[in-house]
C-alpha positions in Angstrom: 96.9 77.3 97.6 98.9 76.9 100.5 99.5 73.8 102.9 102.1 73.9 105.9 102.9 70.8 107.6 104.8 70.6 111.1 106.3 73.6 110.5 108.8 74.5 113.6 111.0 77.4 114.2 113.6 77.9 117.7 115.5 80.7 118.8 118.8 79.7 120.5 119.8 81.3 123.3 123.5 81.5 123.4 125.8 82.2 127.1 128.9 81.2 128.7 132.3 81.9 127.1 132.4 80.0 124.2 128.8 81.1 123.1 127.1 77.9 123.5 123.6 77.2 123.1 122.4 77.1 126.8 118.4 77.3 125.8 116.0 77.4 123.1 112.8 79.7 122.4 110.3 77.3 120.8 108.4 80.4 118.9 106.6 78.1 116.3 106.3 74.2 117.7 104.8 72.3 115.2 102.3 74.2 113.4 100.3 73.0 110.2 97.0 74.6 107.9 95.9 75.2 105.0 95.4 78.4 102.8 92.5 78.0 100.5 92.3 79.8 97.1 89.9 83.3 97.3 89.5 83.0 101.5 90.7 85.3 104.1 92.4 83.5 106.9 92.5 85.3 110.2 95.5 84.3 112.6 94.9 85.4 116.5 96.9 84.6 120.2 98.3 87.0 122.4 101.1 88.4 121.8 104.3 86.1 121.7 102.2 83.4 121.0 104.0 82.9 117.4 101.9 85.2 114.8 104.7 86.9 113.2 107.7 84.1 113.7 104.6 81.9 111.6 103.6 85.1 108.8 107.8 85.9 108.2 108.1 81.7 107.9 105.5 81.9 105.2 107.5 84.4 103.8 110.6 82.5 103.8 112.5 85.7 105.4 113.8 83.0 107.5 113.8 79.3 107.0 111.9 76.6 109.1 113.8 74.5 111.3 111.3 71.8 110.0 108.3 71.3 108.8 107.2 71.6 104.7 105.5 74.4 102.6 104.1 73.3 99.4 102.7 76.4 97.2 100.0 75.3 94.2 101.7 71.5 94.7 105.5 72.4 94.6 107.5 72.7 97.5 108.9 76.0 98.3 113.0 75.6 98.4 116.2 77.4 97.1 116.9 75.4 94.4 114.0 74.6 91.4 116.6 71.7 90.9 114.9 70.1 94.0 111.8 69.4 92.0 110.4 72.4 94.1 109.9 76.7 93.3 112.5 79.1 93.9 112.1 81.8 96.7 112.1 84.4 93.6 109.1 82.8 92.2 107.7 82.0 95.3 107.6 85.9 96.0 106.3 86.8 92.7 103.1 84.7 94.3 103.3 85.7 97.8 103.7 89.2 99.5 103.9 91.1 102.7 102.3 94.0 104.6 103.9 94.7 107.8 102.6 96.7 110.9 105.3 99.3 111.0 104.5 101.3 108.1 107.7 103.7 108.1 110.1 101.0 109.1 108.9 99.1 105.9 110.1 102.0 103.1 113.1 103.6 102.8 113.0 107.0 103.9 115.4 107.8 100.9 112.9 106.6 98.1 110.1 108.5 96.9 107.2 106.5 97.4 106.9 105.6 93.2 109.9 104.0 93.6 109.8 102.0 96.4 106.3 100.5 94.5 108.7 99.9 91.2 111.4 98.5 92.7 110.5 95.0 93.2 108.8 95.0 89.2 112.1 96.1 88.3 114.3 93.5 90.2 112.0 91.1 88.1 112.4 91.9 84.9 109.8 94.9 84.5 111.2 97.9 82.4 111.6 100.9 84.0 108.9 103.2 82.9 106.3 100.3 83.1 107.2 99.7 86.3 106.9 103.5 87.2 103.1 103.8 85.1 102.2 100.8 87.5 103.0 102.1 90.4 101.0 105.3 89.3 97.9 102.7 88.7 98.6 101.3 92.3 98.6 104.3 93.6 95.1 105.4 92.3 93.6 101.8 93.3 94.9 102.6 96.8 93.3 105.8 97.1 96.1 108.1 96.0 96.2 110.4 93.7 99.4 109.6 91.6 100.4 113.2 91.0 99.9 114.3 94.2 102.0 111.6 96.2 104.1 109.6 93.7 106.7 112.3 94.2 106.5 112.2 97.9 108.6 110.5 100.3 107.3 108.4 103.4 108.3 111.1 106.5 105.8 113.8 104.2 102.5 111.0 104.8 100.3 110.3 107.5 100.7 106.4 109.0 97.4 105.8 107.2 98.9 106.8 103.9 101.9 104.8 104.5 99.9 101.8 105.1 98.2 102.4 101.6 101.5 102.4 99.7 102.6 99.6 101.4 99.8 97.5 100.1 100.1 99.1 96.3 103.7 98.1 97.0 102.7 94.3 97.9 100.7 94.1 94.7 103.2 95.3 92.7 104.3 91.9 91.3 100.8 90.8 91.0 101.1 88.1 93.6 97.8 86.0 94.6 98.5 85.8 98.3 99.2 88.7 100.8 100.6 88.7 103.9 99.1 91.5 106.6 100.9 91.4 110.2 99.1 93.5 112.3 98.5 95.8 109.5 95.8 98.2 110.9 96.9 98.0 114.5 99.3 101.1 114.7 96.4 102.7 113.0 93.2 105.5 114.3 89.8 104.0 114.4 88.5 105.7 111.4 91.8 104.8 109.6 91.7 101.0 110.4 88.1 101.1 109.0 88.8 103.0 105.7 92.2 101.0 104.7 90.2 97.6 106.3 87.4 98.2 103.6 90.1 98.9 101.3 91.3 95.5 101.5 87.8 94.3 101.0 87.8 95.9 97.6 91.3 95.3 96.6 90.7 91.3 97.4 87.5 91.4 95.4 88.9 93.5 92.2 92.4 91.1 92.0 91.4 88.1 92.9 93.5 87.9 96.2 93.8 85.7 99.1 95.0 86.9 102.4 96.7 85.8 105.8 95.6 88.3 108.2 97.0 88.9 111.5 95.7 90.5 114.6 95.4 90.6 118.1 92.1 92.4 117.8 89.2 89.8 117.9 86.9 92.3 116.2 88.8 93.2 113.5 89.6 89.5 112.6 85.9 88.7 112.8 85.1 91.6 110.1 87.6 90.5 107.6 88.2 86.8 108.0 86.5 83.6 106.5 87.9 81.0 108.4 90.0 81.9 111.6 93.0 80.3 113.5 94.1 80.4 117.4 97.1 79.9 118.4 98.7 80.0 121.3 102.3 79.5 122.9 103.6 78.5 119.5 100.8 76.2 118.4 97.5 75.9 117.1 94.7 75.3 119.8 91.7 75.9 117.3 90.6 76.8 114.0 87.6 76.8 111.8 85.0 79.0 109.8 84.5 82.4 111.6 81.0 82.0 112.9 81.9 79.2 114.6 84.6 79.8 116.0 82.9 83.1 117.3 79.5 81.6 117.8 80.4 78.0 119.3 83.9 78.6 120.4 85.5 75.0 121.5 88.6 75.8 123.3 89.1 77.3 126.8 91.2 79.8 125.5 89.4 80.5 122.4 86.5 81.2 124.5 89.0 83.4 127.0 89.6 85.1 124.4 86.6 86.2 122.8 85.4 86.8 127.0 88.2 89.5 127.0 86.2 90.8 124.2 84.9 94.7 124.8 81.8 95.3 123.5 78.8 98.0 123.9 76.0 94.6 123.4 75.7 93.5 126.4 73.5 90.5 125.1 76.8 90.0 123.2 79.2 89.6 125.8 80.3 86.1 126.4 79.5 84.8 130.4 83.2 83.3 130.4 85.5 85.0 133.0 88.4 86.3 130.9 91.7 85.1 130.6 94.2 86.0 133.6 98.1 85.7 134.1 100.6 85.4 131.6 101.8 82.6 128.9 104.3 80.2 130.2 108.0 80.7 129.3 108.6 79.5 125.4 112.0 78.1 126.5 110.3 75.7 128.5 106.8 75.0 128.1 104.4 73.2 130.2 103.9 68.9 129.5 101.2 68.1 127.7 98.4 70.8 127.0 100.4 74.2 127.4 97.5 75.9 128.0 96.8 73.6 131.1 98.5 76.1 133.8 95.8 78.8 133.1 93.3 76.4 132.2 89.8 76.3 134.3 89.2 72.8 133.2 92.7 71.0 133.6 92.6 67.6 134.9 95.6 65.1 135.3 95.2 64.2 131.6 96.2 67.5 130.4 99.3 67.1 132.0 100.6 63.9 130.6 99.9 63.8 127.3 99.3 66.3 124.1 96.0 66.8 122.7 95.5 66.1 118.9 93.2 67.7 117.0 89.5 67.2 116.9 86.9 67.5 114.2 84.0 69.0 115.9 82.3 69.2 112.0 82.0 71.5 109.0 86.2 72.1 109.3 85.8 73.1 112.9 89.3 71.4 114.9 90.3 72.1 118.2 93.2 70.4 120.2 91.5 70.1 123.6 91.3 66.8 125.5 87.2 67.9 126.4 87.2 67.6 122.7 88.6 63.8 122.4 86.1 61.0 123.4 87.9 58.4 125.2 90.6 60.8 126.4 90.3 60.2 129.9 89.1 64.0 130.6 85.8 63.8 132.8 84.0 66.0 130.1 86.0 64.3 127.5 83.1 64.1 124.2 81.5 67.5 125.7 82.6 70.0 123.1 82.8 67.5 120.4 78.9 66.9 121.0 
């Protein structure tokens, strides 16, 4: 459905009198994957690692430095003159949910007409936007004549979150966007509107980006899942095996930093320690070499490519590429 290729987006960072550039935050460096049609595809990294600069990219609520998006075959540009689709069609296809529930409505809108507005901005008439947004509402959990009327400061952040999803499928898009969009929530919240967007995926036919720093939670909902880390991808892959037979250091880090109540679950891996190198100037090579266990002079000089370790299992990790040079280059790979 959805295919990103080298995708690449820097921050200047502008000083001295005249405002020149003096250095550059390298948020996303060169990141490419696929979105298949129906899945659920779980992005996770600490945080700055690039997760949001990547999910407001696919967006387009800023453009790429470089890098291509093609939606369904067609390039995703300003212009349809280009041979591409325009960012208004493109967003008819492709919506958002974003963590901070208020922030995303205006407090000045009653929550039935934030959910018609975009319907309207495309065409819809007025009262069929409104009767949607009523529909939404109930397929949210909402009773339409209790909250339609309401405005955002008079609901509970779970509630928010829940018209901000009807709101997302107001246009009838086929792929959603969700940054982070359980984290500011309570436990038994985050498990209600989490099986929510189980049922809304099944009953639409949706597929979803989901973001999250919280291992579990992507686990749950994802079918495939991707790492990244300092602005790149280190590893992705279906979800058991990226939880079951984790390839890179940091993957595995990760999923060590874990908390669990199984012991017999817990992962034997010390967890990861120290923080992520400065985005303005990344380590040579592998950037997760500085925190790296395993790093050898290899790591150092040159990048790692991606490895296929089998069944759509990658990982950029010199351990992973035979012939490398890495003493236990071949080892994950067999």
């Amino acid at each position: 459905m959805l295919l990103l290729s080298g995708l690449k987006k820097h921050f200047p960072i502008r000083g001295g009198l005249f405002g020149a550039t003096v250095a550059t935050v390298r948020a996303v460096d060169g990141v490419s994957f696929a979105v298949r049609k129906g899945e659920t595809l779980g992005i996770v990294g600490e945080s700055g690692c690039g997760k949001s600069t990547t999910a407001r990219l696919l967006m387009r609520l800023m453009d790429p430095d470089a890098g291509r998006m093609v939606f369904d075959g067609e390039g995703v540009g300003q212009d349809a003159q280009t041979g591409g689709i325009t960012l208004k069609e493109y967003r008819r296809q492709v919506q958002m949910v974003f963590q901070d529930s208020y922030a995303s409505l205006n407090p000045r809108l009653p929550i039935e007409e934030s959910i018609a507005f975009a319907p309207k901005v495309h065409g819809v008439a007025p009262s069929e936007a409104r009767a949607r947004a009523h529909e939404l509402l109930a397929a949210v959990g909402l009773a339409p004549a209790t909250f339609a009327r309401r405005y955002p400061h008079e609901l509970s952040g779970g509630q928010r979150q829940r018209v901000n999803i009807a709101r997302a499928l107001a246009l009838q898009p086929r792929l959603i966007l969700l940054d982070e969009p359980v984290s500011a929530l309570d436990k038994s919240v985050e498990a209600q509107v989490l099986n929510l967007l189980v049922d809304l995926k099944a009953k639409f036919g949706l597929t979803y980006v989901f973001i999250s720093h919280d291992l579990n939670v992507v686990q749950y909902i994802s079918d495939r899942v991707l790492v990244m880390y300092l602005g790149q991808v280190v590893e992705q892959g279906p979800v058991e095996a990226i939880y079951e037979r984790p390839a890179h250091p940091y993957t595995r880090a990760l999923l060590a930093s874990r908390p669990s109540m199984d012991p017999e679950s817990r992962r034997t891996e010390p967890p990861l320690t120290g923080d992520p190198p400065n985005p303005i100037n990344p380590p040579s090579g592998c950037r997760f070499r500085t925190r790296c266990p395993f790093a050898e002079g290899i790591c150092a000089e040159r990048e790692p490519v991606h490895s296929d370790l089998g069944a759509g299992h990658e990982a950029a990790c010199h351990m992973a590429e035979p012939g490398s040079g890495h003493s236990q280059a071949g080892r994950l790979a067999a």
